[in-house]
N, C-alpha and C positions, 0 to 999 in steps of 0.2 A: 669876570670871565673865568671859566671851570680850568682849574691848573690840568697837567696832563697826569698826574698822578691821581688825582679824583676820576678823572676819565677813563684812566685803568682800570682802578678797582672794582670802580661801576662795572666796566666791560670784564671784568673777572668772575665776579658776580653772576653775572649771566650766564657765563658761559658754562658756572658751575651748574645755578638752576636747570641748564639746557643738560647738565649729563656732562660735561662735556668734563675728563680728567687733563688738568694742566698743570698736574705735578706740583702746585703750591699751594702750602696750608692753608686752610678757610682764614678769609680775613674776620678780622672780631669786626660786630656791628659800629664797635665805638671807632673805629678807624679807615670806617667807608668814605668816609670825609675827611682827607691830611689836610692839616692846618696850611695855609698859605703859603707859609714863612719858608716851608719846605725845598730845598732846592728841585729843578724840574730835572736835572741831571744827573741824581742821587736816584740805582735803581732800588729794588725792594729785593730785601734780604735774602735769598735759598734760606731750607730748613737745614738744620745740620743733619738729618737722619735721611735725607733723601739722595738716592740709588742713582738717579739721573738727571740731564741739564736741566733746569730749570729752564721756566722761559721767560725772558727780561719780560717786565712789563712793558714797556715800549714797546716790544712786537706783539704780545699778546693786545694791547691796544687797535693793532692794526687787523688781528686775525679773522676770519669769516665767521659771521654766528653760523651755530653748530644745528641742523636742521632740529625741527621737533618731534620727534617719534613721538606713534602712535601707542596706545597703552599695549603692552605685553599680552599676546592675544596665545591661549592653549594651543596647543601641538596636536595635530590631530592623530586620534588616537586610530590603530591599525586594527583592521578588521577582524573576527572571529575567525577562528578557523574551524568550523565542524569537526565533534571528534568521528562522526559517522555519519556522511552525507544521505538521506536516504533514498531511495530510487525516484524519481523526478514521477510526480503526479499519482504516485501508489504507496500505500505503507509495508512494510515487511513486516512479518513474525518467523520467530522460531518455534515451531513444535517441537515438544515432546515426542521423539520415537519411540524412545522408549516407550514411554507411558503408552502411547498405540498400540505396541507389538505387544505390550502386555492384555491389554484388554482385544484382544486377536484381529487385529487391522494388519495388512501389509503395510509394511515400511522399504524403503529403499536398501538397499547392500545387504535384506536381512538375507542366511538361508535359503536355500530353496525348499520350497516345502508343496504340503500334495495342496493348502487352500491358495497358495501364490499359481502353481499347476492350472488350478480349476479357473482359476480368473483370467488366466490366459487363453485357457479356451474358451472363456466367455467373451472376451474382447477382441478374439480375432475378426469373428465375421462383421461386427460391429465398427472396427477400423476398416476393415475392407470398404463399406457398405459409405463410411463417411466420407473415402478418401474415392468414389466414384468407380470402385473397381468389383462394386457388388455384381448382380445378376439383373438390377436394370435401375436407372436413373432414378435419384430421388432428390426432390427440392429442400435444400435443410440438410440433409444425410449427416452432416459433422451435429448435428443437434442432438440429442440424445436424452428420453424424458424416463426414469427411473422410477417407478409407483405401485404400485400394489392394491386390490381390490378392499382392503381393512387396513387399520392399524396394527403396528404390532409383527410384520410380517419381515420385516428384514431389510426394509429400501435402505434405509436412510445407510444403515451398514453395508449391503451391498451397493449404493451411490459411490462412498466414500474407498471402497475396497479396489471398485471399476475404475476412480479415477488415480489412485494410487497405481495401479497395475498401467491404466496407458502411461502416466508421465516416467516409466520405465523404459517406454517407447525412443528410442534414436532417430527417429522421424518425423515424430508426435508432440506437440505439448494438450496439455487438460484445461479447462476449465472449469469448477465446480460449483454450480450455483443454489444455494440453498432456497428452493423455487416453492417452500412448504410454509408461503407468508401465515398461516392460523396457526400452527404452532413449529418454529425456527427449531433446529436442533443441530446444524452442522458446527457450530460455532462451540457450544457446549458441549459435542462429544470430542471437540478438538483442547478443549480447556482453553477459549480469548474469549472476551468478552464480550457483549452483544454489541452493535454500532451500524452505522447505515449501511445501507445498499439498494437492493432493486427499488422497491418500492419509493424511497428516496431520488432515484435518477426517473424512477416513472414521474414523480412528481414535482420536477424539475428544481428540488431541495440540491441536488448533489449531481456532479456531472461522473460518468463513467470512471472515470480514471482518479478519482479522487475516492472513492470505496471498494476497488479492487483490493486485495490484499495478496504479496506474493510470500512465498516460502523458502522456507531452506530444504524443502524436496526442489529445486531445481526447475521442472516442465511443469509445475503445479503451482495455480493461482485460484485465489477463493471468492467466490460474490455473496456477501451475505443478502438477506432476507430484508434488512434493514425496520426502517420500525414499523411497527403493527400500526396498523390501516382500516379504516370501517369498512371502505368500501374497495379492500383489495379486489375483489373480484373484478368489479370494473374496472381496474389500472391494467390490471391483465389482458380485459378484454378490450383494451381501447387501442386507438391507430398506434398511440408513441412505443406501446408494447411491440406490435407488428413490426415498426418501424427497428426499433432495437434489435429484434429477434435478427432482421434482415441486416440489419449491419453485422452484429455481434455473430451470425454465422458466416459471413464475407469478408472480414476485412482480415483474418490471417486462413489461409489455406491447409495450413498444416496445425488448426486448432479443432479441437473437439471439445466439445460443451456439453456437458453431463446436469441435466436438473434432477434435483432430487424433490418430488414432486408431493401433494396430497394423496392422501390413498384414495382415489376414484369415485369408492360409495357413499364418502364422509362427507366431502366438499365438492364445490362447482369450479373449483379452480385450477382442478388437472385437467379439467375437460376441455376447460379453453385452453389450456397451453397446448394442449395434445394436438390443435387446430395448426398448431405452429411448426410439428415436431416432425423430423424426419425418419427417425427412429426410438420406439416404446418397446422399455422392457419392463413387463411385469413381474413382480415379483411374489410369489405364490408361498403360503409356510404348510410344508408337509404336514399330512395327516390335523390340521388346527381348520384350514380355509374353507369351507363347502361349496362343492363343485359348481353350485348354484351362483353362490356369489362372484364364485370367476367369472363364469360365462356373462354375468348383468353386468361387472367391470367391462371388459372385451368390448359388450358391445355398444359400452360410453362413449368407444376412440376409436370409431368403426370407420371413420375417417381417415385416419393416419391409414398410409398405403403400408406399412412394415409394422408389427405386432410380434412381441416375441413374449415368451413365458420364461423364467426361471424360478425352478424348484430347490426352494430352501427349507433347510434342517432335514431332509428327508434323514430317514436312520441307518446308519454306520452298517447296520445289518440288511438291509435290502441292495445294498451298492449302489446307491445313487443318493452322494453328497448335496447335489447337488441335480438338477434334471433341466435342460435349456433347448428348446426347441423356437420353430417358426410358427406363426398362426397366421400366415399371408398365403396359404395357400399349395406352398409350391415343394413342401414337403421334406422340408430340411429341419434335423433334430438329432439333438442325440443326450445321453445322458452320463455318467461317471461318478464316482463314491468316495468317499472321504472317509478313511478307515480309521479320524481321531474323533470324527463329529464334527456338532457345530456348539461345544457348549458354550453359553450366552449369547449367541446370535439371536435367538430370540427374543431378547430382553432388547433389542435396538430398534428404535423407531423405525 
């Protein structure tokens, strides 16, 4: 029969295997087993270097095995914290202002100057018109399609100038869609990089809100062109366009959407947008466009009920910087002069 001191040891043993600290030195292997002879009333020795009670074998004999944990499992590590969350379903960029005001774009806080002047008067009857306070109802009205009869004339500059001047607007935000899918330029005169958009959410690649881009102009957000297409033209001219066009002019009230579109004689793809648009301004370059090829543009988008002209680079010396009238009939126009010029306006798509 097992003495009660072999019965300790054993249950000491264990209880160390188990983890478990019972304040007494590891037994040597060679004395897991005390010889018989042993008295059963003789306890086992404390260490001399030990801080606290020891525990008689005898009780430790009697003690509860010590449960068996499970293996030492990691700590879970705490979440990242974004150093810059960024706007939920949209990405932002910073432009360059400067770099714009240098190559003569309006910018926000700049000056007031006589071409910040002229774009105000060119945007007023335009807000008027989108915000239903024009001279008579129009379907679309906040749409707004920016093109010109040739290349070369000034849109893509006056696009980008029209929509810098309304997000100045306290009542207004802008949209600016680079709507010139055969050759994209808004992105490039902005210095970002080229990347999806219309064409992309035409093509059910990307949804809406996932290739919007906002700014740090504030009321100004950008729709690229997204990537080149064989058959852009049919994307434009198909239902999901319609469909878009009719959201994207109805779902904010106080938005105006600016496309900057193909020039008219070049391609077939402002002719359908035009189909959609509530208001067309043409964009004309003094003394370069023949009277001819206006009038064949004009009568492309004879459909749109609102038709507007502006006259760009005219010269410093005739006084009219610029020249902005109606072609719907009802005889509203007017004109005004830029007494710094327009140098390199012309050199802008």
């Amino acid at each position: 029969m097992t003495s009660l001191i072999e019965q300790a040891a054993e249950r000491l043993e264990q209880l160390k295997r188990a983890g478990v600290d019972v304040g007494l030195p590891s037994v040597p292997a060679a004395h897991s087993a005390a010889p018989a002879t042993v008295p059963a009333a003789v306890p086992a020795a404390a260490p001399a270097t030990a801080t606290a009670h020891a525990v008689p074998v005898s009780e430790a004999a009697t003690m509860p095995a010590a449960p068996v944990l499970p293996p030492a499992q990691p700590l879970p590590q705490a979440p990242m914290i974004a150093r810059s969350a960024p706007d939920v379903g949209s990405k932002r960029v910073e432009l360059d202002l400067e770099a714009l005001a240098a190559q003569g774009f309006l910018t926000p806080n700049a000056p007031r100057s006589f071409l910040a002047d002229q774009y105000r008067n060119i945007k007023r009857p335009l807000i008027k018109n989108a915000m239903g306070k024009g001279a008579s109802t129009l379907n679309h009205a906040n749409l707004i399609m920016v093109t010109s009869a040739l290349p070369g004339e000034g849109k893509s500059f006056t696009s980008l100038n029209l929509a810098m001047s309304i997000a100045a607007e306290f009542d207004n935000t802008v949209m600016l869609v680079d709507a010139d899918v055969a050759r994209p330029s808004m992105l490039r005169m902005l210095g970002l990089p080229p990347g999806p958009g219309l064409l992309d959410v035409l093509e059910k690649e990307a949804d809406m809100s996932s290739v919007l881009i906002k700014t740090n102009v504030d009321k100004l957000t950008l729709l690229p062109s997204g990537r080149p297409h064989a058959r852009a033209t049919e994307l434009l001219a198909s239902d999901a366009m319609s469909a878009l066009l009719d959201h994207m002019a109805k779902r904010y009230p106080d938005r105006i959407i600016i496309f900057d579109s193909p020039p008219l004689l070049l391609t077939t793809e402002s002719r359908v947008l035009a189909s959609h648009m509530g208001q067309i301004v043409v964009v004309v370059q003094a003394e370069r466009t023949p009277q001819s090829a206006v009038q064949q543009a004009v009568a492309t988008i004879e459909n749109c009920p609102l038709k507007m002209l502006l006259l760009n680079q005219a010269s410093s010396k005739s006084g009219a910087g610029y020249g902005y009238g109606y072609e719907n009939g009802y005889g509203y126009g007017y004109g005004y002069g830029d007494h710094r010029g327009q140098a390199g306006a012309s050199d802008k798509a």
